[in-house]
C-alpha positions in Angstrom: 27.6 50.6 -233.2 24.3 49.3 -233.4 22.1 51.1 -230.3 19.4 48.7 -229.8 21.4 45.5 -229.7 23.4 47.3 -226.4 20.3 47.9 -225.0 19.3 44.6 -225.0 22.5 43.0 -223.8 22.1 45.6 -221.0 18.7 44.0 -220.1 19.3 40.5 -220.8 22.8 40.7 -218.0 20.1 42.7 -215.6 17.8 39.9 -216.1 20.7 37.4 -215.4 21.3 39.0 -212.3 18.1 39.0 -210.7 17.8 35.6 -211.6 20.3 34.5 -209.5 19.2 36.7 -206.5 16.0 34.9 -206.6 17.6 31.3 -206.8 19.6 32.7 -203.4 16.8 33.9 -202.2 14.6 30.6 -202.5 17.7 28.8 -201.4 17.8 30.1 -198.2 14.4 30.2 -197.4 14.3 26.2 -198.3 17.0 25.9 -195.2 15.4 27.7 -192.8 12.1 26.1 -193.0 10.2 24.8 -190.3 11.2 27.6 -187.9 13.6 25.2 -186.6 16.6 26.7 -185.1 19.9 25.5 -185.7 22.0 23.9 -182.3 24.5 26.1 -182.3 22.2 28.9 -182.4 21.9 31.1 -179.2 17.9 31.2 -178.5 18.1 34.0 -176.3 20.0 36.4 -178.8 17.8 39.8 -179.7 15.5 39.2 -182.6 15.3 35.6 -182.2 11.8 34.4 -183.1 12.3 30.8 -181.9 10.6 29.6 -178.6 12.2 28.3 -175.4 12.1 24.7 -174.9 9.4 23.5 -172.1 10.9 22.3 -168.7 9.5 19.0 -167.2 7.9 19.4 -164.3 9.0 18.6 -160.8 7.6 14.8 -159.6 5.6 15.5 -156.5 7.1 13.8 -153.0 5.6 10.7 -152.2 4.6 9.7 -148.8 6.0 7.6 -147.0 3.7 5.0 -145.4 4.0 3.0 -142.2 1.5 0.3 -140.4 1.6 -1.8 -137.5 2.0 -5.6 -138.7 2.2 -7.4 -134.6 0.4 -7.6 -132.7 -2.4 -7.4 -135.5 -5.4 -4.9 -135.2 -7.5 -5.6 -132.3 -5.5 -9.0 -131.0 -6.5 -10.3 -127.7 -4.5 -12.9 -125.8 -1.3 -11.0 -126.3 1.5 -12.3 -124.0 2.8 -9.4 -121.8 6.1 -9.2 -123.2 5.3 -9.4 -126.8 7.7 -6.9 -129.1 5.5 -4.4 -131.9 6.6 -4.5 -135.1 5.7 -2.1 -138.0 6.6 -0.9 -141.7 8.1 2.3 -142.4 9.8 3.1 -145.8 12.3 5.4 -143.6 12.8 4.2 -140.0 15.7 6.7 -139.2 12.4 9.4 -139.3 9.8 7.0 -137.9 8.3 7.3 -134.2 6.5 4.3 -132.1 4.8 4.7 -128.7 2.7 2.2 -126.7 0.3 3.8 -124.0 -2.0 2.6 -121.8 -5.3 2.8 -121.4 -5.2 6.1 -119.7 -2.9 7.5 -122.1 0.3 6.9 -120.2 3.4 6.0 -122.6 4.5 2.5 -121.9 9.0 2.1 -121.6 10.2 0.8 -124.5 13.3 0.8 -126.9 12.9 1.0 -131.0 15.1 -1.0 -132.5 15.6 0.9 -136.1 17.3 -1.6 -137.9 14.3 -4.6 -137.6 11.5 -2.0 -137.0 10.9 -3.4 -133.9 9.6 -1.9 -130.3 10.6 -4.0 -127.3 8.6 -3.2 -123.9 11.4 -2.7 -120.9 9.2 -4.2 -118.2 6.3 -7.0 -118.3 2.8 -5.4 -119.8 0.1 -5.5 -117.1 -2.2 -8.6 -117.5 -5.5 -8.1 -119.3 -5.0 -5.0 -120.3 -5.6 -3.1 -123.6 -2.9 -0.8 -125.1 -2.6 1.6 -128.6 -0.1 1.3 -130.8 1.1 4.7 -132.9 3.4 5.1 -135.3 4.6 8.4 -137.0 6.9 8.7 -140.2 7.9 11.7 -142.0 4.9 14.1 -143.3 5.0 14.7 -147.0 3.1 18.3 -148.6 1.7 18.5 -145.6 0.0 15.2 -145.3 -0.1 13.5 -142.0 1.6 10.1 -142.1 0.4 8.4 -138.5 -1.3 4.9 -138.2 -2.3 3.6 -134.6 -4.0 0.2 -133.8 -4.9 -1.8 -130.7 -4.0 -5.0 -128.7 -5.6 -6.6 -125.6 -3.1 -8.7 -123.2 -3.8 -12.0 -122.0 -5.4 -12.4 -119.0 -3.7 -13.1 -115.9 -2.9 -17.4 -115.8 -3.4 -19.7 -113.3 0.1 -21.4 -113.6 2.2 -18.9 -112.0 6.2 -20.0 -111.1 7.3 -18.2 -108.1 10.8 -16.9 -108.5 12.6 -16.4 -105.5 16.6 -14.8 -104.8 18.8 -16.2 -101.9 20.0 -12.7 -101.3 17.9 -9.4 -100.5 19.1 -6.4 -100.8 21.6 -5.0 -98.2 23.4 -7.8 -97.7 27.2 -7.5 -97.7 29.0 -11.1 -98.4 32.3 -12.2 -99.4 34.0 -12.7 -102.2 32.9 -16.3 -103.3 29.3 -15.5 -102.8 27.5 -17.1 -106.0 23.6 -15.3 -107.0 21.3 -17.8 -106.3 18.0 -17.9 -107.8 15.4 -21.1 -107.4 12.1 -21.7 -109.3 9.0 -23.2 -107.1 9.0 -25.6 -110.4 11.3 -27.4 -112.8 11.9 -25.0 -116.3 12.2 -27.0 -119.0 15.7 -26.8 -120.8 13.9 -25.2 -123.7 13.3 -22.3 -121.5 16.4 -21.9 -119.8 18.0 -19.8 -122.2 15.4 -17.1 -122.1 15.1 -17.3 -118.2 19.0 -16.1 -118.7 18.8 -13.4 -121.0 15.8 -11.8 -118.2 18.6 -11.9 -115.4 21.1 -9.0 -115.3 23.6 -8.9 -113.3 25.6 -5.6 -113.1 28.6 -5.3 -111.0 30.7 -1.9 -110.2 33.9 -2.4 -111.6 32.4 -4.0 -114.0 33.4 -8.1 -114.3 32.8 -11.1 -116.4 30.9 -13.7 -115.5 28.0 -15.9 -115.8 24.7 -17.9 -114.5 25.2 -21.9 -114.3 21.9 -24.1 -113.8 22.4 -26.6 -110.8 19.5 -28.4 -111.4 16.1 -27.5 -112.8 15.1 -25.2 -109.8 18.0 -23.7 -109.1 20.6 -21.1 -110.7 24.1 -19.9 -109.6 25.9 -17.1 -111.4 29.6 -16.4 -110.8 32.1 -13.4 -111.7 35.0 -15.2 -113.7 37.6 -14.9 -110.4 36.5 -14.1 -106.9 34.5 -11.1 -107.0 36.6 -7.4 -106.7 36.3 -6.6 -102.5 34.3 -3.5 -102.2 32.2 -4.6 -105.6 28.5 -3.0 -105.8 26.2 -6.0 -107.7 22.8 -4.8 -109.0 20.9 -7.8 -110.4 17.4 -7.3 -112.1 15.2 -10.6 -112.7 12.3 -9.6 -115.1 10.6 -13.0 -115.6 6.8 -11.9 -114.8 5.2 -13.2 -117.6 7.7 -15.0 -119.3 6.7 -18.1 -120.5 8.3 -20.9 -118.0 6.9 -24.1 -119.1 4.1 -25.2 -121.3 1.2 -22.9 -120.4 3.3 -21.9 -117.4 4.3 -18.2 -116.8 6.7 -16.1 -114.2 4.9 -15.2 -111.4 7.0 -11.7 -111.2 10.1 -9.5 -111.2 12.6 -8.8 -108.5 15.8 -6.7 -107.9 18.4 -6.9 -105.6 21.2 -4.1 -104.6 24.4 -6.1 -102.3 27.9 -5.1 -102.0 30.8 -7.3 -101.6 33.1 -7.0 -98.2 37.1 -7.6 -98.0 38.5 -10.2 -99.4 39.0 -13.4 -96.5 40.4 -16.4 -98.4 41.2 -19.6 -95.9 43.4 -21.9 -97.3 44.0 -25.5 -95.7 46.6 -28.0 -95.9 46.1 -31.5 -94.5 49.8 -32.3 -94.6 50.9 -29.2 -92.0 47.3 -29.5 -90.3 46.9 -25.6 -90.7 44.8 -23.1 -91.5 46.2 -19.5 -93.4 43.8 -16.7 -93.2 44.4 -13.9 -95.7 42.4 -10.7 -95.6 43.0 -8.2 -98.6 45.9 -10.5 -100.1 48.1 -10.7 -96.8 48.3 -13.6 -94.6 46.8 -12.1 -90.8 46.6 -15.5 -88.9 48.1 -19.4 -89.4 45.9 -21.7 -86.5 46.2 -25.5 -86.0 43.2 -27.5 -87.3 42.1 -31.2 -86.9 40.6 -32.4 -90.2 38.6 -35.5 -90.9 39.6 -38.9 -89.3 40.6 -41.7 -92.5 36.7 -43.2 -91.6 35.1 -39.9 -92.1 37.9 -37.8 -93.9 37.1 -34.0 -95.0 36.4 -33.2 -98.6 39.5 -31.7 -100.2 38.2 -28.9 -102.7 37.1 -25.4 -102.9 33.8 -24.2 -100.9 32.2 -21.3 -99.2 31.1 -20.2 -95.8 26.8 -21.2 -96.7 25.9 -20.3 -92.6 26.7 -19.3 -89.4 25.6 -20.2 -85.7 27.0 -19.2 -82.7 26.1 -22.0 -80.7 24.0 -25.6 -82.2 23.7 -28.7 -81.7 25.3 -31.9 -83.7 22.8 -34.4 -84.0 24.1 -37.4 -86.7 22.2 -40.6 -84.3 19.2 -40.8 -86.6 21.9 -41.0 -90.1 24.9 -42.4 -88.6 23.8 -45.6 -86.4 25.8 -46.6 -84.0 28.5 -43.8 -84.6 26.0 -41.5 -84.5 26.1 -38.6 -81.9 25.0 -35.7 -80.6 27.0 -32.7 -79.1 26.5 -28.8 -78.5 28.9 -26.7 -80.8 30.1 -23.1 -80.6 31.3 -21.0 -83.4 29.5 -22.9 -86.3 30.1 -22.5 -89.9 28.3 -24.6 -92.9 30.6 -25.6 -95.8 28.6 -28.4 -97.5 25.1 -29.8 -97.2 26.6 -33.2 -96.0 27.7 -31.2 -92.7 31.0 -30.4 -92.8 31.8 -27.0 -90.9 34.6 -25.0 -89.5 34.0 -24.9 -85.7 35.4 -25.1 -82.3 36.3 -28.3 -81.1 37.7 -27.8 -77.4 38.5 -32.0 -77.0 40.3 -31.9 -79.6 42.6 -29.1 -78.9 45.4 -31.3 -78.3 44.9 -33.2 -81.7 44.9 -30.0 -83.4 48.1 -29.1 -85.8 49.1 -32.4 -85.2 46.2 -35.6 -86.0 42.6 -36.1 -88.0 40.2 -36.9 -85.3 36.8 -35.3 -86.6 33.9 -36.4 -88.2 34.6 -34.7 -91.6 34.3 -30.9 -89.8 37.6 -28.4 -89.7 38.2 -28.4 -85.9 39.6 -25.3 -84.5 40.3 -24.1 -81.0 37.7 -22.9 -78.7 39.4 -19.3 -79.1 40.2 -19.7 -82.5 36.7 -20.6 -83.1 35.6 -17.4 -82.0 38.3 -15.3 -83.9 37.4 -16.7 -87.3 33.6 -16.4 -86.3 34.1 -12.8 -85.7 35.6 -12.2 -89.0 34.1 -14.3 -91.3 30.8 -13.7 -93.0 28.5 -15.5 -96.0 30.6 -16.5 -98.6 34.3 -16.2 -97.8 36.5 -18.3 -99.3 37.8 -21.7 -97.8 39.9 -24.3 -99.9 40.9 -27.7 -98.5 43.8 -29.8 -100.2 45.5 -33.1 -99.6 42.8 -35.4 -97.9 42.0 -38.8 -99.1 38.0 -37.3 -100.5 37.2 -34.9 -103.2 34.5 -32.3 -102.9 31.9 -33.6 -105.0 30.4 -30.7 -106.8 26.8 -29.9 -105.6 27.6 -30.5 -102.1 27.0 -27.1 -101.0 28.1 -23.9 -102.7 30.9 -25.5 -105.2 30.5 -22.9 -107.7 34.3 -22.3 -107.3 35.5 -25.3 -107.3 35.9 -26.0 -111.2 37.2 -23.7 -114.1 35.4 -20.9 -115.0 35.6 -22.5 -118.5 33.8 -25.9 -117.1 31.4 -23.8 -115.3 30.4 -21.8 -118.2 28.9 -25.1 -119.4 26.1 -24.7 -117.2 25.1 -21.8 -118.7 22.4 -22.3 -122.1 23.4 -18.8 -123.8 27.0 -20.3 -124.4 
């Protein structure tokens, strides 16, 4: 066997091999380039050379701003009940208050939905008052903006506002609120003169304010007010606009109670009178209503006044029919002069024939009885005479359906 031939096979398949190492090796290399890691690759594992990737970096909170938008920065002539409003990007976090000059926080309520502040009483006339409004603080930046407003001065057309009840009174259980105006309110203004009258009444009860004329407005529970009822009623109209460049002269309250129940019921066919207290019938009296010439009004209407003892004086209205007599145990149903009282000449008419002027006659005694029972605004309701209460003549706040009444009202 020929020696140097095997040798050099020998290196020729050594040379092979290493050959293909290299390739393997160059292969490799040529997928790993880049210092790229593949996905599946754990970057963490020991001995790994590749680098982390960077995180992003947190975006820094942004504050939230908030200004005052009404009344606008330094604004004089500001009307005293004028709302605030302001901006705030999150109103569930933002804080207003209104002070005074001397630093005194003004009542209010926030409304967080419009981003409104409402003052709860009139502002004082003339009268200059900071605004400051808080939102949320962001990386410890303070987030408060405050501005300024002046109120208008106090006007010269003031409307005097006046109730027909004070506080204390006790009445009965027709008793409308009565509020007049020293001038006419516009119809364009009526509605807002209602929303600025509150009535609360313990129990509580529905009911509602009717306008009898352009000076004058009634309210009224739905049915007779509850006996032993408290009414609060607050009238906040100082300042509110009551005409064109005409204002509310100022606000009122008044705290009352209601009494028993009295109800008088009275039928012209039986000629009597049924007094109820508290629901049950305590007294049935003879009565002589309005003669056919001067009938009584048939309708529903409420004790307005009380006198002892007057005097009946129709000679300068009624001509030659006109007279005038001395009356005991008085008491005013309408403005045209019809009243409950004693009648002693016509005692023996009573129960039995019409013989008055329009007036419920009653017996001397009886007179007296009812007198010492009744008070402001009980109840009396007269059926089956040949007139109809007109309404307007006196208190006739009962004597249509609440539904009509409501009518009256301009927040219907």
């Amino acid at each position: 066997m020929d020696m140097d031939r095997i040798r050099s096979g020998r290196r020729s398949w050594r040379a092979a091999v290493v050959t293909v190492l290299a390739s393997t090796l160059l292969l490799t290399a040529a997928c790993s380039s880049g210092g790229d890691s593949p996905t599946w690759q754990d970057g963490g594992a020991a001995g790994s050379s590749a680098a982390p990737a960077a995180e992003s970096p947190s975006p820094e909170p942004t504050l939230s701003t908030v200004a005052v938008t009404s009344p606008a920065l330094d604004a004089t002539g500001i009307e005293a009940w004028s709302d605030v409003k302001y901006n705030s990007e999150d109103p569930e976090n933002t804080d207003v208050k209104v002070t005074d000059p001397e630093g005194k926080e003004v009542k209010g309520t926030v409304d967080k939905d419009d981003n409104v502040w409402k003052p709860t009483e009139s502002l004082a006339w003339g009268t200059k008052y900071t605004v400051t409004v808080t939102g949320p603080e962001a990386e410890g930046k303070n987030n408060t903006t405050s501005s300024t407003f002046t109120t208008m001065k106090k006007p010269a057309n003031l409307v005097r506002v006046t109730s027909f009840l004070g506080d204390g009174n006790t009445v009965g259980v027709g008793m409308p609120l009565i509020m007049k105006f020293g001038r006419a309110i516009p119809e364009k203004y009526r509605a807002e003169v209602e929303r600025r009258m509150v009535v609360t009444a313990t129990p509580a009860q529905e009911g509602t304010w009717r306008w009898i004329s352009s000076t004058e407005v009634h309210f009224r529970p739905k049915n007779y007010w509850k006996a032993g009822s408290k009414i609060f009623y607050k009238v906040q109209l100082k300042g509110v606009k009551l005409g064109d460049g005409w204002y509310g002269r100022s606000d009122l309250t008044v705290d009352m109670k209601v009494g028993r129940s009295l109800i008088m019921t009275v039928d012209n066919k039986s000629k009597k009178m049924t007094v109820k207290q508290d629901g049950k019938v305590i007294k049935t009296l003879p009565v002589s209503l309005g003669k056919p010439k001067t009938p009584s009004s048939s309708g529903t209407m409420v004790v307005m006044e009380k006198k002892a003892h007057t005097v009946f004086d129709t000679t300068d209205t009624d001509g030659e029919d006109g007279y005038r007599t001395d009356i005991d145990w008085a008491q005013r149903i309408t403005y045209s002069g019809q009243f409950i009282h004693a009648a002693p000449w016509s005692e023996g008419q009573q129960g039995r024939r019409n013989v008055s002027h329009g007036c419920v006659n009653v017996s001397e005694a009886m007179g007296k009885w009812l007198f010492d029972r009744t008070m402001m605004g009980d109840v009396i309701t007269v059926s089956g005479t040949e007139d109809k209460l007109k309404n307007g003549n006196g208190w006739t706040d009962w004597n249509m359906s609440y539904d009509e009444y409501k009518q009256g009202s301009y927040l219907r």
